[in-house]
N, C-alpha and C positions, 0 to 999 in steps of 0.2 A: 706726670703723676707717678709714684713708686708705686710700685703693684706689688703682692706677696709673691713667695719664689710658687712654685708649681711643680708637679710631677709629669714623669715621663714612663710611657708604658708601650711595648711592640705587639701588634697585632699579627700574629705570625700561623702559622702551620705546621704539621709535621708531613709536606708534600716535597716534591724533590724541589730544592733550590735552583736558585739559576744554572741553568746547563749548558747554553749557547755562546756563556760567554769562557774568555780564560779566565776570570774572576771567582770561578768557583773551584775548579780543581776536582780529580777524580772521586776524590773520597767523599765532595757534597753532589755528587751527581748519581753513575749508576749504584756507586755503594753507599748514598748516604744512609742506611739505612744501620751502621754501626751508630749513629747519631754524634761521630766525630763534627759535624758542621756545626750541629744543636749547640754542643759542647764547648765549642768553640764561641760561640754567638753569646750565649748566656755570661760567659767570662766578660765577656769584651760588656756587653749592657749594663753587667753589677759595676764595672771599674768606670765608667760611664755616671754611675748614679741612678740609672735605671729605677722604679719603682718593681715591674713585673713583665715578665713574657705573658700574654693570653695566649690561648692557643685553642682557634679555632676545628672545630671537626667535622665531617661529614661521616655516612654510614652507608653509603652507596657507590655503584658505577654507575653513572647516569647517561641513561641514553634517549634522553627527549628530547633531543637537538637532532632533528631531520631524520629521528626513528633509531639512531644509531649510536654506539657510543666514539667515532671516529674521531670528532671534532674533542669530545670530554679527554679522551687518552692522547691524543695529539698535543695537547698543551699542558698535558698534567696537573689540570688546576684540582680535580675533584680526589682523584686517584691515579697514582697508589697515594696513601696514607697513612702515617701509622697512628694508634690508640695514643691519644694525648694525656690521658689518665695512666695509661702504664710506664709511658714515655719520659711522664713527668716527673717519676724517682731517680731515674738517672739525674736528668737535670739540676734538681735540687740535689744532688748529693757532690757535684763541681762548683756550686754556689757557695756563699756563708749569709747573706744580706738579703738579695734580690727575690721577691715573689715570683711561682710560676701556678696558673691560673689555668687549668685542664678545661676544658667543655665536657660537659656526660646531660643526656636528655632526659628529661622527668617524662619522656615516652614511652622509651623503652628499655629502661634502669628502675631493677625494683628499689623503693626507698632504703631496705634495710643493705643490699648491696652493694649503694651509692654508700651510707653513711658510714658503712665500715671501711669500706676503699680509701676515704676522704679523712677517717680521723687515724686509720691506717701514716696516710701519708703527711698527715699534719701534726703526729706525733714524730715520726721519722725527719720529718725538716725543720722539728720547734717551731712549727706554728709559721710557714712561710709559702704554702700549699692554696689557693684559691677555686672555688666552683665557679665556673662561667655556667647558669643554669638558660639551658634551650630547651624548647618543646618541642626543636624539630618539623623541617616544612616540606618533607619528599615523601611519597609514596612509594618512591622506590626503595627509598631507607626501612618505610614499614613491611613491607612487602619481605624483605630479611626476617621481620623477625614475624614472620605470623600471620600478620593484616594483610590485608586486600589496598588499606587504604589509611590514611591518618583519619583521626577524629577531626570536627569542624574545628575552624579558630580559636574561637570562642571555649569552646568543650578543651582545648587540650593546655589553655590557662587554667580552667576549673579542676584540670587535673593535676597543674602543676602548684596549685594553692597547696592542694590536700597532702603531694608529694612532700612539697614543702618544709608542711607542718609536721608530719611523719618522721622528717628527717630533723628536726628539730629536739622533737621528744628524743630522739632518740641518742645526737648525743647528747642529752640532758640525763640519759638513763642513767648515767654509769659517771660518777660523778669522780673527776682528779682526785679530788680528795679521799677518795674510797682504798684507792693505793698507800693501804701501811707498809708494808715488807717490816714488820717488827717482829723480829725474833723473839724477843720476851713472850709476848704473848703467842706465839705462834700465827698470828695473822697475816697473811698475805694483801687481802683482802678484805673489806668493813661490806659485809653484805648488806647490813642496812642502807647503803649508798648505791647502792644497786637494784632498781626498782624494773619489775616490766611497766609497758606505755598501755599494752590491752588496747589500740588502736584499732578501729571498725568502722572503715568509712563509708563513702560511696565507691571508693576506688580501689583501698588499699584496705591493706590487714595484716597487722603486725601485731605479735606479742611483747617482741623486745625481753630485754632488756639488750641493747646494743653489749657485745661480748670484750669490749676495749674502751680505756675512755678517752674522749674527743679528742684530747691535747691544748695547748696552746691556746686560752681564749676561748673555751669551750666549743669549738669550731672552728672551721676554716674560713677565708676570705668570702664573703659571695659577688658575684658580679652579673651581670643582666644586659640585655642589648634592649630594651621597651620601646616599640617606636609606637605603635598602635593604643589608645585610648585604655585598654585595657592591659598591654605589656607595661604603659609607664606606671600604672596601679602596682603592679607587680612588683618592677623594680624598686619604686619607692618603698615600696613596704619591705623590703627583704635587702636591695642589694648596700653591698659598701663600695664596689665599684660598677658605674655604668659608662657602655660604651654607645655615641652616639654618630650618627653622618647626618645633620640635617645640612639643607646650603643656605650656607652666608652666613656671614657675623649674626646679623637678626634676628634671623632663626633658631642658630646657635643657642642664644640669648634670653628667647622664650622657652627653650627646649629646658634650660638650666633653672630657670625660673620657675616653670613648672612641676619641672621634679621635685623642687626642695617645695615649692608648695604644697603637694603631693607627699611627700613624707613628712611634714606636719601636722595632716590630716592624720598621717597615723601614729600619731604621736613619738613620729620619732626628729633627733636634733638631725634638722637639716643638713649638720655641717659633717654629720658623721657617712655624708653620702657625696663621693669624689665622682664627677662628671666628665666624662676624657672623650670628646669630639675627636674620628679619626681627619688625620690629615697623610697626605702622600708627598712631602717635599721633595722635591728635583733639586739637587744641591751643584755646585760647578767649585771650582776653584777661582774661575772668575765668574762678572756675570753675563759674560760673551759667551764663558761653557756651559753656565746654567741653559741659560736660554736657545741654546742649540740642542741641548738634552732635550728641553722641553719640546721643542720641534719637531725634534728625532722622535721621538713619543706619539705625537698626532697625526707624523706624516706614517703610521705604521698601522697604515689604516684597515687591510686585512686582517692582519692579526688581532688588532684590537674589535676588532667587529666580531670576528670568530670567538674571543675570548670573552666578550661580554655576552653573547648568543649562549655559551655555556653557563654561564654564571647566569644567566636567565634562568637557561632550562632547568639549572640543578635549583635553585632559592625555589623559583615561583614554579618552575614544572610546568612551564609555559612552552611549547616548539613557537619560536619566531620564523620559523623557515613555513610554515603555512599562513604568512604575511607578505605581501609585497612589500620590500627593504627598502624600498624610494617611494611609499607612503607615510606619515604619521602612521606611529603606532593606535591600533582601533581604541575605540573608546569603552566599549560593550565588554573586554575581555576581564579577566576577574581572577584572582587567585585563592586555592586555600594554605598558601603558604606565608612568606613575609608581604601580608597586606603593606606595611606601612614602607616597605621601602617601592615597590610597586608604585607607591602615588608620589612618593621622593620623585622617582625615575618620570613617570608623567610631566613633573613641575620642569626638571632639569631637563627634559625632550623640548618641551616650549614649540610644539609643534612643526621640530623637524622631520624628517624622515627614519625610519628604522635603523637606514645606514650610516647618515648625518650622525644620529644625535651617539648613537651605541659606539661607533668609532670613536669619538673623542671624549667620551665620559670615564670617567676616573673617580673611584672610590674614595672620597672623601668630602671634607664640612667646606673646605676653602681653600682655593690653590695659593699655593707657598712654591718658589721657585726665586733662586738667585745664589748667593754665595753663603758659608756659617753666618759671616755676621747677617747679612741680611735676611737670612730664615729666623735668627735671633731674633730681630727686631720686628720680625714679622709674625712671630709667636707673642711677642711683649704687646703687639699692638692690640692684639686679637683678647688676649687673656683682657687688657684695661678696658678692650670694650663689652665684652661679653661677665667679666667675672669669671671665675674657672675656677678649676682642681689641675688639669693637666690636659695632656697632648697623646693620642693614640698612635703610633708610629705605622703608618701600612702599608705595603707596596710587594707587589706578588709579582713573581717569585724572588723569595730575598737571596742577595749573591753579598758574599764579600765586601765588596765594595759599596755597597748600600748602608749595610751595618757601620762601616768602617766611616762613612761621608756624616753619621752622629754619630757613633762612640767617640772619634776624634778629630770632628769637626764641630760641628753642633753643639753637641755638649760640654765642650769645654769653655765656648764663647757665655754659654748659660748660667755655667756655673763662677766664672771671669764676672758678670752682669748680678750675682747672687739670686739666680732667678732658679736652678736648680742644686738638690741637693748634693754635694759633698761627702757625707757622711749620713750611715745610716746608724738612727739613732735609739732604734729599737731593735729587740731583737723576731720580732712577729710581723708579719706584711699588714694584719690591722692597725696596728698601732703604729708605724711607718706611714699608713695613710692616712690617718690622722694627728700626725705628731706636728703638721702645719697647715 
């Protein structure tokens, strides 16, 4: 059965790339931080057909992994990092097509800060600029700015409703069209189209009138990661792109399903909301070298144990190292961070041991592993049975050659298949995401 083409989006960071191997080069390792690698990555994605770079953040050095931050700076996953919203003007200014999609937290970003940064930079790339909206799950990240501690689960959705809508009003304040520049009249400006929002919430308080207007579509992209009962409320209601990991096709399946049923409830067209399951493909030239990649990957069983212990402690703010490692992980333990991936990780342990199941686990909806063509038809298979938007690209930390195994491997088989785009046909990242 012919399926529609789909899009393609990388789930990325602004951490140091691969540095162990020769695949990165000095300039993406200890100088990445002129953002020559970035610069280079985002070319190669747009010429590729890419939809958008996301780019994940954090706001801390975390040192919940055995008290210490040794293991977190050791593999550079959390830190250093740089500001993905500052980051993000460079980027889009080597682009002409391609979205790029900042993370900023409706925790500790006041609304009116956010929304001028945002229509700031979505006026500067015509409208090609996206929010990945987080609420943030460390107390070490709040502990910067003030807190003791984050607000509960629950409480820091209710604040990010409110955020939300704040940032809504706000760029709604200042309307495009308010921009005469008519010299006859002498107007610059239509003040009538410039209105304050007089916002008074529980949370927030704004006067507004936002001081610039939105740009492009009256706003920028939004995007959401919703795993928990109330994050997919969330997303539904607000995002245009969402990023998911559930496992297996199945799952997948219900996950997409539910969403768009989920934003018909809020009266919005389901279809205007693109669902991108990450996946981590191990690609080879053959599929003798795929599958020895793949190998190579699980037999790295240290590293992978150390690096998923961080990626614990930084998400859920969990220490695993006051667990015995060659037990199942307890069942009694509880986070007030990413709930829903916490019970992902439960499902996918299946009752191995700490060290069993964290070694070989890999961020992703469904392992993909073989040659272009075969990740092709392994994406084709995936989208006919689940239904789809597109494919989230992940794999930490990205080198060269990662990039380089889909910009021109991958993606060329996809767009050979008519399954990805070619051209981009709009000049806005919303309208790119719904133009099929």
């Amino acid at each position: 059965m012919a399926i529609d083409p789909f899009r393609l989006g990388w789930f990325g960071n602004l951490a140091a790339p691969e540095w162990k191997t020769p695949y990165s080069g000095y300039d993406s390792t200890k100088n990445y931080f002129n953002l020559r690698f970035y610069k280079d990555m985002v070319r190669n994605l747009e010429r590729a057909g890419f939809d958008f770079l996301m780019i994940e953040d954090s706001l801390m050095v975390s040192d919940i992994y055995q008290g210490t931050a040794e293991i977190e700076l050791k593999h550079a996953r959390y830190a250093p990092k740089m500001d993905p919203v500052a980051a993000a003007a460079a980027l889009l200014e080597v682009t002409e097509h391609m979205g790029v999609i900042a993370t900023a937290s409706t925790t500790f970003y006041h609304p009116y800060q956010l929304a001028r940064q945002f229509a700031t930079l979505n006026n500067l790339s015509g409208g090609r600029i996206g929010w990945n909206v987080v609420t943030s799950s460390e107390d070490r990240a709040a502990q910067n700015y003030g807190m003791d501690k984050l607000p509960e689960h629950d409480k820091r959705y209710d604040i990010a409703s409110e955020f939300m809508d704040v940032v809504k009003k706000l760029w709604g304040s200042f309307s495009n069209d308010a921009i005469l520049a008519d010299a006859e009249s002498g107007y610059y400006a239509d003040f009538n189209q410039v209105n304050p929002i007089h916002h008074e919430g529980e949370y927030f308080k704004s006067r507004g009138p936002l001081n610039l207007p939105a740009g492009p579509n009256g706003r920028p992209a939004i995007c959401q990661a919703g795993g928990s009962p109330r994050g997919r409320d969330f997303a539904a209601a607000n995002a245009d792109v969402i990023l998911c990991i559930p496992s297996g096709i199945e799952r997948a399946k219900e996950y997409r399903d539910d969403i768009r049923a989920r934003a018909a409830t809020f009266g919005r067209n389901p279809d205007d909301i693109k669902v991108f399951p990450v996946i981590y493909p191990i690609i080879g030239r053959t599929k003798a070298e795929a599958e020895a990649k793949n190998e190579e990957w699980y037999a790295r069983k240290q590293h992978n144990f150390e690096v998923q212990m961080t990626h614990m402690a930084a998400t859920m703010e969990l220490d695993m190292s006051q667990f015995d490692p060659d037990q199942p992980i307890p069942e009694d333990i509880s986070t007030n961070g990413h709930q829903s991936q916490l019970v992902e990780w439960r499902k996918q342990l299946d009752g191995r041991t700490i060290r069993e199941g964290f070694s070989g686990m890999r961020v992703q909806t469904t392992e993909m592993v073989g040659t272009p063509d075969a990740i092709a038809s392994q994406m084709e298979e995936f989208m006919e049975e689940v239904g789809g938007d597109g494919f989230l690209i992940y794999g930490q930390p990205i080198s060269r050659e990662s990039v380089a195994e889909m910009t021109d491997g991958v993606a060329p088989v996809l767009q050979k298949r008519g399954l990805l785009r070619t051209q981009y046909s709009h000049d806005t990242l919303v309208e790119n995401l719904r133009s099929f």
